[in-house]
N, C-alpha and C positions, 0 to 999 in steps of 0.2 A: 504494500500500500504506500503510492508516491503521495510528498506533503504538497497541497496545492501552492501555487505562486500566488496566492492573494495571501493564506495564510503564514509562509514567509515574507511578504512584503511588511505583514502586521506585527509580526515577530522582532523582521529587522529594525522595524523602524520603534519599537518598544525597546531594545537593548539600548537603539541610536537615542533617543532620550533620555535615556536611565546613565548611559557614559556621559552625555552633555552634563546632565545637572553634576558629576562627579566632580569637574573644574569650576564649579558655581560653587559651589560646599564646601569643601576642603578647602584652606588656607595653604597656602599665603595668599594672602590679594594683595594686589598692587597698582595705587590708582593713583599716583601724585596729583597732587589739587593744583590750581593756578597761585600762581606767590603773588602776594600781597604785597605792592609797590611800598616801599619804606620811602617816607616825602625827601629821605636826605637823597636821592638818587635823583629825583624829580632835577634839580636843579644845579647840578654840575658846573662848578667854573671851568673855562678852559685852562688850559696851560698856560703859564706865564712865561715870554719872549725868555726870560736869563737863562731858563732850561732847555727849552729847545735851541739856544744861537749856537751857531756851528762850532765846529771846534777844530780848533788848530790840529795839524800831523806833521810830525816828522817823517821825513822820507824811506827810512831805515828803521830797525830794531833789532836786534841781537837775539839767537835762537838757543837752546842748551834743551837738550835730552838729559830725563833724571831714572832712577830706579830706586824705590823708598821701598824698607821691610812693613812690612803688613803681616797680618795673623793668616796666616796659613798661604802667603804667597807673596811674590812682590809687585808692585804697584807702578807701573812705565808712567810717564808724564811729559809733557814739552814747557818748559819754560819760554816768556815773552820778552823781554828787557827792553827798556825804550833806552835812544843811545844819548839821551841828554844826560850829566853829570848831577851827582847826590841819590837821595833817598827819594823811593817814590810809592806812591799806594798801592797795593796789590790785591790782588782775587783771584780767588781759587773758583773754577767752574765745578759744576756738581750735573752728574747728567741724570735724566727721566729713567723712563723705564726701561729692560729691553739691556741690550750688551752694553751700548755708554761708551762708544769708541772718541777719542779725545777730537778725529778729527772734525766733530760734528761743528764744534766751536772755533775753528779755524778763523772764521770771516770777523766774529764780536772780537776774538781775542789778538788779532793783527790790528784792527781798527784801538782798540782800547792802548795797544801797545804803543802805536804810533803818536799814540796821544797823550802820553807820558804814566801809563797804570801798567805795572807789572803783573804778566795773566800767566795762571800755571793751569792746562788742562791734561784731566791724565784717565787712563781708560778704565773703566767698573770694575770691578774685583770679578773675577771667574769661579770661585770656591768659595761659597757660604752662599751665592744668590742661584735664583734659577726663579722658574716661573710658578712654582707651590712656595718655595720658602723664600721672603725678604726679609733682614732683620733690619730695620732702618736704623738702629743704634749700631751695627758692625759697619753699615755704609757713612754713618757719621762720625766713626772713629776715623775712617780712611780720608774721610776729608779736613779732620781735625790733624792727622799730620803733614797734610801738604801745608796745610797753613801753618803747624810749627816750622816745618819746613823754610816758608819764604821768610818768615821771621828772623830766621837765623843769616839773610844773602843782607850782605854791608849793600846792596842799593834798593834795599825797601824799607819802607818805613813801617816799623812793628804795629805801631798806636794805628793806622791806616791799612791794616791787615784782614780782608772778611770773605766772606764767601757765596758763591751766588748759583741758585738751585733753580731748577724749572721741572715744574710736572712731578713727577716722583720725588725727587729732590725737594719738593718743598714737605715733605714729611723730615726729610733725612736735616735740612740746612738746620731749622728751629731746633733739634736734639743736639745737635753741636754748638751751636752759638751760646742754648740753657747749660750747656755742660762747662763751656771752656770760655774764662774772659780774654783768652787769648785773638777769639776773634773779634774784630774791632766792630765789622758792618754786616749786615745780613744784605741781601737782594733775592726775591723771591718772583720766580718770572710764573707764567699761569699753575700757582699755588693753588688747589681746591679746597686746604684747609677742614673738609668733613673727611670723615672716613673712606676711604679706598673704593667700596662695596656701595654708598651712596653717590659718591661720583661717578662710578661706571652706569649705574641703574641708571641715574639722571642724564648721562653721553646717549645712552642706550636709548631714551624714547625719544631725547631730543632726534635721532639720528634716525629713528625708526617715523619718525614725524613726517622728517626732510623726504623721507624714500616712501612716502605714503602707504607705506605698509601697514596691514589691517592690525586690529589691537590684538589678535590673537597671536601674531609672532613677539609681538610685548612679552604676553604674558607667559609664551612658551620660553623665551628666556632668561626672564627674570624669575619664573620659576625652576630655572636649571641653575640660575647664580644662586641662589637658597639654598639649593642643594649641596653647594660645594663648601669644603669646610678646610682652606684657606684662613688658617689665621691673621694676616693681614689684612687682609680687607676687612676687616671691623678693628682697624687699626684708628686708635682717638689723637688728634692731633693738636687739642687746645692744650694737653699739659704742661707741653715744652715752649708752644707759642707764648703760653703766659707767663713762662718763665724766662724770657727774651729781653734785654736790658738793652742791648745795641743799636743801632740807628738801622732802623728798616726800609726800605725801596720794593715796594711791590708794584708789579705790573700785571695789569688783563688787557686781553684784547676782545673787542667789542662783538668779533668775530669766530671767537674759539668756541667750535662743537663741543668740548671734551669735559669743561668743568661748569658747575653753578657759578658763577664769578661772582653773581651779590653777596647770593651765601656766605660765598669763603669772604669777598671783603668785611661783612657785616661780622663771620667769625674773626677774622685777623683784629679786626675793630674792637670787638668785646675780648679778647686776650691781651689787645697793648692795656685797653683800661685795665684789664684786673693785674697787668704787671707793674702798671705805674710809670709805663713810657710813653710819654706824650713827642719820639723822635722817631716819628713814621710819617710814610710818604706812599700813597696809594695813587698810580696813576690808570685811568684807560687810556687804553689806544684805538683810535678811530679805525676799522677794518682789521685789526691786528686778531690770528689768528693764536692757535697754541704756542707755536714757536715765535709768534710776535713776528709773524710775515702776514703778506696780502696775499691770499690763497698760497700758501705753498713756493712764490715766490720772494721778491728782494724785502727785507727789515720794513715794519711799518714806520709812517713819517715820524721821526721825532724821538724815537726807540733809542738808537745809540745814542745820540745828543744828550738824550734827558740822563740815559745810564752811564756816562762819560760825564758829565757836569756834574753827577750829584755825587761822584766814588771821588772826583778829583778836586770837589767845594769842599768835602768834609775838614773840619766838624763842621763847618758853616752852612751845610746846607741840611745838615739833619734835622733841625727843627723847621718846616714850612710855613708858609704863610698861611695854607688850606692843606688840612692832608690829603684830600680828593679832590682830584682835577681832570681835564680832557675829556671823552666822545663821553656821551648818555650809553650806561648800558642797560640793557633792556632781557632780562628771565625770565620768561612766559612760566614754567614750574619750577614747584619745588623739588630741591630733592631730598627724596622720601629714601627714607632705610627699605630694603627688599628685607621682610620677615625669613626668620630662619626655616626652614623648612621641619616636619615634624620629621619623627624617630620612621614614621612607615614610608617617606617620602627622601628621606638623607642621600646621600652619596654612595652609600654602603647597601642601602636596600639597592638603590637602583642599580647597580652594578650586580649585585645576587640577581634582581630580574630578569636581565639581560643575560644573563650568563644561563639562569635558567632555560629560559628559552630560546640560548643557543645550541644547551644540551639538549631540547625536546627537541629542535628540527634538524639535531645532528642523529638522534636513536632514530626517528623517524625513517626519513630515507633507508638508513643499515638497516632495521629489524624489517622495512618490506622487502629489500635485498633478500636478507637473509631467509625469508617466506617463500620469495619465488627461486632461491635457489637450492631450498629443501624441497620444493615441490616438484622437481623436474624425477626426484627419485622414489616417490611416496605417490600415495594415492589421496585425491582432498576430493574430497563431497564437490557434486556439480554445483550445487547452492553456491560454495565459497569462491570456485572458477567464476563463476558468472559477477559476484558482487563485487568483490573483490576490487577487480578491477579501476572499475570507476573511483571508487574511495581512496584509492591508491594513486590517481593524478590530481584528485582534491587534495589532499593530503601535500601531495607535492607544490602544485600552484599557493598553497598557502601560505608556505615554507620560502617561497620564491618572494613573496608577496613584502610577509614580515621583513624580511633580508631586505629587501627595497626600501620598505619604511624607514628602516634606521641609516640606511645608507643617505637615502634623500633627507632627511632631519639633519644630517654630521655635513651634508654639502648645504643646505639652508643655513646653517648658522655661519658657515666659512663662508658663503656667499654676504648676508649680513654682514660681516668683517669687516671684507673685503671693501663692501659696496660703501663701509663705514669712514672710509681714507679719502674714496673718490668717490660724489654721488652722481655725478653727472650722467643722467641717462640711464639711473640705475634701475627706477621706479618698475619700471615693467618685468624687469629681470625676478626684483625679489616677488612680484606679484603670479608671477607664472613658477618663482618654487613654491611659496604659500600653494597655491593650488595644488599642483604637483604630492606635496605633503598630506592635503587635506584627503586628497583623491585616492591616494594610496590608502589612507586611514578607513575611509567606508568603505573600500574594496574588504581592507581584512577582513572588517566587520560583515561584510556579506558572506564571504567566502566562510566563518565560521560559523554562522545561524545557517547554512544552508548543506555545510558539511556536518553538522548535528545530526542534520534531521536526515539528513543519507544517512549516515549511518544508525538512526534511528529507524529507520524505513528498513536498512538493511537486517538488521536483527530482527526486525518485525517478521520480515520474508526467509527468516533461518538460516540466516549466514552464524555461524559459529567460529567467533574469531581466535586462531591462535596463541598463542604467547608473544610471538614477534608481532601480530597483528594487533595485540593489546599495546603493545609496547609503542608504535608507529601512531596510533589514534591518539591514545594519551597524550604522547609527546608535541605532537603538533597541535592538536586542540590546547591541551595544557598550556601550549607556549604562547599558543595565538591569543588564549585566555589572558595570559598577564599582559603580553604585550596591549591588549586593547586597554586595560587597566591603565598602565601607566601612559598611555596615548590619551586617555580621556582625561587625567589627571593634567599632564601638559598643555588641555586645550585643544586638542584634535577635533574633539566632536560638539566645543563649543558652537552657539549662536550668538550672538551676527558672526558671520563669516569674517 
C-alpha cells in the first residue's frame, strides 16, 4: 500500500513548520535595534587648519634592521631614523589582525620619518597567536619592548616614546600603555573599543545590509558565532582603557565597514573620564575607511598631517581645544552582544552532529554494499528483491543530498567573506547561494518524509529487512534526522525567506 502524494505533501509541509518554528524558539536571537543619536555627535566641529597644515620632509632617512628576544621567538623589525641631528619622537607601529607583516606600514612610516619621528615596524609574533588563540597581553609585551627598545637609541627622545595600534591593536596598544609609563603616547587608528564578538556581529549585519542579503543569513551566522567558544572574542576592553594616563590620538573613519565607531568613541570617552585624563584627541575622517584610506586606496585627506602634527607638537598638542572634531559620523545600529549559544547548540554538540551523521551516511552506502554482495550467494525472499531496491537509491540520493547541504552552507559563508572585502556587485551572488542553501534544505526534508513512508509502505508489503539493511535505513534517516534539526535550528526552514 503506496502513501498518497497529497498525504505526503501534508506531512511535508507539517515537519516544514514544526522545523521553522525551531529557529523562532530557541535562543539566541539577534536583533540589534537602531542607536540612538547621542546630540554630542549631532554637531561636530571640523578640524582646525594647525592640524591638518602640511608638513615639512626631508628628503632622506636612515634605515636599520633589528632582531629583539621575545618569549618563545624572536621579533624582526625595520627601524626609520630621520637624518636631521639630536633626539627625536618615536613610534612603534602595532599591526590588526591576521600575520602583521611590518611591510604593511611602509608608506605612514617613510612619511612620518621624513618628517622628523623615529618609526620602528616589526612583524607579529608566529608562536603564541593563530586564529583560536590571541592573548592580547603577550602581543603587548612585544610591543612594550620595541618601545624599550627605541628608548635606549641616543636619537630619540625617551619622554616622546609611544605606540600606535589599528584594529586588533587597539585591544593590545591600551594593555601596554596601562602596564608600562615607559610609553609616553598612545595613537589608536579604527579602535572598536567593545569586545571582539560585538564588533564582528555589528561588521557582520552592517555588511550583510550592504549585500542585501535576506535576514536569515544574519541569523545563520550569528548563530554559528554563538556557537564558537573563542575566548577572545568576549575579550572587555575598558579595563586597561581606563587605566591609560598618556596623551591619546584616536582616529575613525566615516567610512569603515568593520567597527561601531560611536560606540567605541562614546566607550574610549567614558574610560578617559573614569581615568582622569582629560589629554585625548578623537578625530573622524571624512571617507576614511579601516585602514584610514578612500576605498582601499591613497591615506584619507588630513590623516598623516593630523598624525604627524600631533606625535611631533607633543606635549603641546595633547590637551585640545575640542576633543572631537572632523566628518559627522553617522551608526544606523547598535552593536549588540551575539548571546552564547546553549549546552544543546555549542560547538561540541554540533561537531558530535555532524560527525554523527557522517557516520550514518558512511554505514549506509557499506551495509547496502554489503546486502547486495551477500546476496549474489544466498537466497533473499522475492519480497526483498523487489523493494529493496528503490529504498536503496533513496537512501543514496539522501546521502548525496545532506553532503551538499553542508558543503553549500561552508561555501555560503566563505562567499559572505569574501563578498565582505569587496561588495561591488556582490548582491546577486550571495542571493543565489541563500537560495541555493535554502533549496537544498527542503529537498532533504522531502527526500526524508517520503523515504519514511517507502519504507513504511515497504514493511507494510513484507519486505523483511536485514541486518545491513537495518543498519543503511537507520543511518541515513538517522542522519538526515539530525541534520534537519540543526538546519532548522540555523534558520533553514525559517519565514520570511
Amino acid at each position: 500500500m503506496r502513501t498518497s502524494r497529497r498525504t505526503l505533501s501534508v506531512a511535508a509541509g507539517l515537519v516544514l513548520v514544526a522545523l521553522a518554528s525551531v529557529g523562532y524558539v530557541l535562543p539566541p536571537a539577534f536583533d540589534p535595534p537602531a542607536l540612538q543619536v547621542d546630540q554630542a555627535f549631532r554637531s561636530i566641529p571640523a578640524q582646525s587648519a594647525a592640524e591638518t597644515r602640511p608638513v615639512v620632509q626631508q628628503g632622506t632617512y636612515r634605515q636599520e634592521e633589528i632582531s629583539l628576544p621575545a618569549e618563545g621567538q624572536r621579533l624582526e623589525g625595520t627601524v626609520r631614523i630621520p637624518v636631521t641631528p639630536g633626539r627625536h619622537p618615536a613610534m612603534v607601529f602595532v599591526s590588526g589582525s591576521g600575520n602583521g607583516s611590518r611591510t604593511e606600514f611602509t608608506p605612514q612610516a617613510e612619511f612620518m620619518a621624513r618628517a622628523g619621528v623615529v618609526t620602528l615596524a616589526f612583524d607579529k609574533r608566529t608562536v603564541g597567536y593563530n586564529f583560536r588563540d590571541r592573548d592580547f597581553g603577550l602581543l603587548a609585551d612585544d610591543a612594550l619592548r620595541m618601545v624599550e627598545y627605541l628608548r635606549t637609541r641616543p636619537d630619540v627622545d625617551p619622554a616622546r616614546t609611544g605606540i600606535w595600534g589599528v584594529s586588533e591593536g587597539g585591544w593590545v596598544v591600551p594593555i601596554a600603555a596601562a602596564k608600562s609609563n615607559a610609553v609616553g603616547f598612545v595613537v589608536l587608528v579604527s579602535s572598536s573599543n567593545v569586545s571582539p564578538l560585538r564588533e564582528v556581529a555589528w561588521a557582520l549585519n552592517e555588511q550583510l545590509l550592504r549585500l542585501r542579503a535576506p535576514i536569515g543569513a544574519r541569523d545563520l551566522l550569528t548563530r554559528a558565532m554563538g556557537a564558537v567558544g573563542f575566548n577572545f572574542l568576549r575579550y572587555d576592553a575598558m579595563p586597561a582603557l581606563s587605566r591609560i594616563k598618556q596623551p591619546v590620538l584616536a582616529f575613525y573613519g566615516t567610512n569603515d565597514p568593520s567597527i561601531p565607531f560611536v560606540e567605541s568613541t562614546q566607550a574610549l570617552t567614558q574610560a578617559m573620564r573614569k581615568a582622569g585624563n582629560d589629554q585625548y584627541t578623537i578625530r573622524f575622517m571624512g571617507d576614511g575607511d579601516h585602514a584610514m584610506r578612500v576605498s582601499g586606496g591613497p591615506f584619507t585627506h588630513g590623516y598623516l598631517e593630523t598624525l604627524t602634527n600631533w606625535v611631533t607638537g607633543l606635549p603641546g598638542t595633547a590637551r585640545p581645544a575640542v576633543h572631537m572634531a572632523g566628518a559627522t559620523p553617522v551608526q544606523r545600529f547598535e552593536a549588540s552582544d551575539v548571546p552564547k549559544a546553549p549546552w544543546y547548540a555549542g560547538g561540541t554538540m554540533l561537531g558530535l552532529t555532524i560527525c554523527l551523521t557522517a557516520v550514518g551516511y558512511v554505514a549506509g552506502p557499506v551495509a547496502a554494499m554489503v546486502v547486495r554482495l551477500r546476496g549474489r550467494g544466498q537466497s533473499r525472499s522475492e519480497t526483498n528483491a523487489v523493494l529493496w531496491p528503490p529504498i536503496r537509491r533513496r537512501l543514496r540520493r539522501m546521502a548525496w543530498t545532506g553532503l551538499g547541504l553542508l558543503a553549500s552552507v561552508v561555501a555560503f559563508i566563505t562567499l559572505l567573506v569574501l563578498f565582505a572585502v569587496n561588495q561591488a556587485g556582490a548582491w546577486p551572488a550571495v542571493l543565489a547561494g541563500w537560495l541555493v542553501v535554502r533549496v537544498l534544505a527542503v529537498l532533504m526534508l522531502i527526500q526524508e518524509v517520503t523515504a519514511v513512508a517507502a519504507v513504511v509502505a515497504a514493511l507494510r508489503e513484507g519486505m523483511l529487512p536485514g541486518r545491513g539493511q537495518h543498519v543503511a535505513i537507520a543511518g541515513v534517516l538517522g542522519g538526515t534526522g539530525l541534520l534537519l534539526v540543526v538546519a532548522a535550528y540555523y534558520g533553514l526552514f525559517s519565514f520570511p525567506w
